[in-house]
C-alpha positions in Angstrom: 123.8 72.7 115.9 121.9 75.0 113.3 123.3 77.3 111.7 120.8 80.0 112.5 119.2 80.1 115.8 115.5 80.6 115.1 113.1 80.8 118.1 109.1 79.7 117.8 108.0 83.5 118.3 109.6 83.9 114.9 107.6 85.8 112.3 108.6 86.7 108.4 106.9 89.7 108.7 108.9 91.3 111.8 112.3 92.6 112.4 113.8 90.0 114.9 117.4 89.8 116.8 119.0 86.3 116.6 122.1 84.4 116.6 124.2 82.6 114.2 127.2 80.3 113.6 129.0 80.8 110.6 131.3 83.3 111.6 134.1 80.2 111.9 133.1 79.0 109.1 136.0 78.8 106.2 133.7 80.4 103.3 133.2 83.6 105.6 137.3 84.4 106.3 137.8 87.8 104.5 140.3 86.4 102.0 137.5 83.6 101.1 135.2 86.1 100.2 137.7 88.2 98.5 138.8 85.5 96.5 134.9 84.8 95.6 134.8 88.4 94.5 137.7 88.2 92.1 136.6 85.4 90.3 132.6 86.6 90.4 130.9 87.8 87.5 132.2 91.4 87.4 128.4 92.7 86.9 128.1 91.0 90.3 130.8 92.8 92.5 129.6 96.0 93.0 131.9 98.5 94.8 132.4 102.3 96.1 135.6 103.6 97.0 135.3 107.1 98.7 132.9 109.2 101.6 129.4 108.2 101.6 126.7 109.5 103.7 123.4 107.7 105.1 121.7 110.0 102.5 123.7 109.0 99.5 121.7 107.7 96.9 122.4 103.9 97.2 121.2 103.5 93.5 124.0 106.0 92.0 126.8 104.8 94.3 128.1 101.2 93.6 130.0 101.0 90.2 131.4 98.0 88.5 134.9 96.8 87.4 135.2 94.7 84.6 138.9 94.8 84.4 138.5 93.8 88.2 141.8 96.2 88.8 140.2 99.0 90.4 138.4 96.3 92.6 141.5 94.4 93.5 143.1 97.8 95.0 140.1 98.5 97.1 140.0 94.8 98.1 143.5 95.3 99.2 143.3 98.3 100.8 140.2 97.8 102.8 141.8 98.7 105.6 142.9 102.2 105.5 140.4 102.9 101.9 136.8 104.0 102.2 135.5 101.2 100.7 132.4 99.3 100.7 132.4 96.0 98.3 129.4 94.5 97.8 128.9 90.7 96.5 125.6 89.4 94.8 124.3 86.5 93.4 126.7 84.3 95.7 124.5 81.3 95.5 125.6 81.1 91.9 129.1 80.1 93.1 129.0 76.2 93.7 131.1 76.1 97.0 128.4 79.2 98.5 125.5 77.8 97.1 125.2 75.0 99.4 126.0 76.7 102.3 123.2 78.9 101.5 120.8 76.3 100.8 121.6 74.5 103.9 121.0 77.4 105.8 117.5 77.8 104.1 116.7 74.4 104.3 116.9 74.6 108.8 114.9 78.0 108.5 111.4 76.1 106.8 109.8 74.6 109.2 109.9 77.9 111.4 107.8 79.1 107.6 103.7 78.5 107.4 103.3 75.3 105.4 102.1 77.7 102.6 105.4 79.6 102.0 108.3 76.6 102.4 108.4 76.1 98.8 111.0 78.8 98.6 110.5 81.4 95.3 113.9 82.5 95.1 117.5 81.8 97.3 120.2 83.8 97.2 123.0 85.5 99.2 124.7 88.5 99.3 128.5 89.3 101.1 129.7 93.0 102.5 132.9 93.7 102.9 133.6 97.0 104.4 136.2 99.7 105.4 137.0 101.0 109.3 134.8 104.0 109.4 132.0 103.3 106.5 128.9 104.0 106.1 126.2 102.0 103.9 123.7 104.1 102.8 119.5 104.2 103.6 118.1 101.7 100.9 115.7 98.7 100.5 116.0 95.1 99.4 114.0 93.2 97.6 114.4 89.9 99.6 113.5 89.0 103.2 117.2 88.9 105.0 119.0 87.1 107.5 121.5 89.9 107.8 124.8 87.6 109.6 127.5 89.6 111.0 130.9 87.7 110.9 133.8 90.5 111.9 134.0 93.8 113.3 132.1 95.7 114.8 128.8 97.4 113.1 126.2 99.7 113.8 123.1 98.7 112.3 119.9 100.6 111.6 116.8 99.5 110.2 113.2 100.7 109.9 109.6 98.8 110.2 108.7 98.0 106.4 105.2 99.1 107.5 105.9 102.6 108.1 104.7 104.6 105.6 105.9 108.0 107.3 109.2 106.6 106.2 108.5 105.0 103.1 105.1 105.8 101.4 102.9 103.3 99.6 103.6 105.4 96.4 106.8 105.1 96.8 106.8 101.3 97.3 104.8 101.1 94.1 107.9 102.2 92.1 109.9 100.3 94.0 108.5 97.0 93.7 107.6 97.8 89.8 110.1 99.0 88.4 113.3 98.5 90.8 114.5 102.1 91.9 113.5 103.7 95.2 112.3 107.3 94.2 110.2 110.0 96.3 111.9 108.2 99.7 115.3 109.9 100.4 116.9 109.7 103.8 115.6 112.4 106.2 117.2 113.3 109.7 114.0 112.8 111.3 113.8 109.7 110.1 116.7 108.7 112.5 114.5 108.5 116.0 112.1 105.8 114.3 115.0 103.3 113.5 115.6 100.3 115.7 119.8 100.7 116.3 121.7 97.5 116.6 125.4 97.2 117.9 126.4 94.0 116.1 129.4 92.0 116.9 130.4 88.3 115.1 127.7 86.1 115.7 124.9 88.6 115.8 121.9 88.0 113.3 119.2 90.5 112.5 116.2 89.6 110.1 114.2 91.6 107.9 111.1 91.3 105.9 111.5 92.1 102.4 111.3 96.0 102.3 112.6 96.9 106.0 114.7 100.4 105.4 118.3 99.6 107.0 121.4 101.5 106.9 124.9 101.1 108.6 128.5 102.6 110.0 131.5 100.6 110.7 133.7 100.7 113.7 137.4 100.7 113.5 138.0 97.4 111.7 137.4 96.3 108.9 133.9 94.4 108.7 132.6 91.2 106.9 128.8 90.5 106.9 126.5 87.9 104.9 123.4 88.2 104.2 121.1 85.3 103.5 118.0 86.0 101.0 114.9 84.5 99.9 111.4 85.5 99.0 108.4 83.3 100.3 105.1 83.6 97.9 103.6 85.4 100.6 106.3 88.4 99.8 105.3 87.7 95.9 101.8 88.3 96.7 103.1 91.5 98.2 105.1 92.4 95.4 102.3 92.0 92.8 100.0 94.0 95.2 102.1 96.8 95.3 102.3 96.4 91.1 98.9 96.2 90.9 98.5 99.4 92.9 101.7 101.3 90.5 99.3 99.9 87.6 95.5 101.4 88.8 97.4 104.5 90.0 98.9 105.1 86.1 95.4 104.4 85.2 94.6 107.8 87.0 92.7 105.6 89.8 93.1 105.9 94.0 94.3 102.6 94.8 93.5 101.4 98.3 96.5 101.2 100.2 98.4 97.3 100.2 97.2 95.6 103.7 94.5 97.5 104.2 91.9 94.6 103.0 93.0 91.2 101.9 89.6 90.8 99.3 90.8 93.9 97.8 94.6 93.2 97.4 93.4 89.6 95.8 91.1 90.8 93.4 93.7 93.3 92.3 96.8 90.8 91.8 93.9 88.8 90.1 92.8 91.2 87.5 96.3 92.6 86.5 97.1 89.3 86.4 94.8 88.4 84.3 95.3 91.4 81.8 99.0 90.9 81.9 98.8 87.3 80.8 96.5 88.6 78.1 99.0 91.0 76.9 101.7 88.5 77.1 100.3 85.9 75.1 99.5 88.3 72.5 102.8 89.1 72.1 103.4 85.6 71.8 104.9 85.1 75.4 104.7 82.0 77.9 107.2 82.1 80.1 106.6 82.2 83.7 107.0 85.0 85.3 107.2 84.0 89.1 110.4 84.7 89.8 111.1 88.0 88.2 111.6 90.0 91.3 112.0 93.4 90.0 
């Protein structure tokens, strides 16, 4: 049995509804994951205990805890706190990591030949108070999103929709990290595809897909499982190229709209930014910096 169920319509460029099995597995209990956040990398437990809205700026709210205290008590008190813990970097953890990679490793040959030699793997775990909300925000990864307890309303957007997201704004998101010029509007809400997730339900997104959420009354575990394909790195470096030409004072044409134009661009930035670099005496390879 795998432990994603993928079906032969599957695309990496469109939201999609599936199925998965690891909500028995013994990495996903809540005390598993808790554990894994307690002994994480403090820089990698991010954590907000208190009222957020869908509007909140997602960038501002999660803090850290290096004395892991203040994240212990929210841990602990997930059930009657307003608290959102959020775990990255998971695959670093040994036990984690090859969960994760077997998961990847079924979802390839539903991948063009092109795109199975994987650019980055990773994971991410949510852990979640009754009655929270996770605000509006992008990733940088393409997601299988797997819910494992409690019930969770889940919102997200089509990546291609610039009346949610404009191109300008995915310029600064994919060059410099920060998602600026795109907050959360109310109108917003009608465009968003609403899923009613219970353990066992799967939702995938292409890297840049808008989502939100709002918990039911239980506390809720979820696991997302994250990669980037070089198709989405051709993606990212188009929408560079375009942050680039439009700091030039130039009208870049919008990512998608012909694939000549969005290769010659990723060529010549490319090609300048190697320049730069190896003037300033650089060679490393810069594939997987993400963002």
């Amino acid at each position: 049995m795998t432990l994603i169920d993928i079906e032969g319509s599957f695309d990496q460029h469109k939201i999609a509804r599936l199925r998965h099995w690891l909500a028995e597995h013994p990495l996903m209990t809540t005390q598993s994951l808790a554990e894994l956040a307690l002994r994480s990398d403090p820089d990698h437990v991010r954590f907000h205990d208190g009222e957020r809205r869908i509007g909140t700026d997602m960038g501002t709210l999660l803090g850290t805890d290096p004395s892991r205290r203040r994240l212990r008590n929210a841990i602990d008190n997930l059930h009657k706190a307003e608290a959102f813990v959020q775990i990255i970097n998971v695959r670093k953890d040994p036990a984690y990591r090859v969960l994760v990679d077997e998961v990847l490793d079924e979802m390839l040959p539903w991948l063009p030949v092109r795109d199975r030699q994987l650019l980055n793997r990773d994971a991410a775990a949510f852990l979640a108070s009754p009655g929270s909300v996770t605000p509006f925000h992008l990733d940088h990864e393409q997601n299988f999103l797997c819910h494992i307890r409690g019930a969770k309303t889940f919102y997200v957007w089509d990546h291609r929709d610039r009346s949610v997201v404009s191109e300008r704004s995915l310029e600064i998101f994919y060059r410099e990290g920060a998602l600026r010029d795109a907050p959360y509007q109310p109108e917003m809400q009608a465009k968003a595809h609403a899923f009613e997730l219970q353990p066992g339900d799967c939702i995938f997104m292409p890297m840049g897909s808008p989502h939100a959420a709002s918990t039911g009354d239980q506390i809720t575990v979820t696991f997302s499982v994250l990669f980037n394909t070089l198709s989405a790195f051709d993606l990212v470096e188009t929408y560079r190229a375009n942050h680039v030409l439009r700091r030039l004072g130039l009208t870049p044409t919008p990512v998608g709209d012909s694939w000549v134009r969005d290769s010659l661009k990723r060529r010549t930035v490319g090609a300048v930014r190697l320049a730069r670099d190896l003037a300033r005496g650089r060679t490393t390879e810069r594939r997987l910096q993400w963002y």
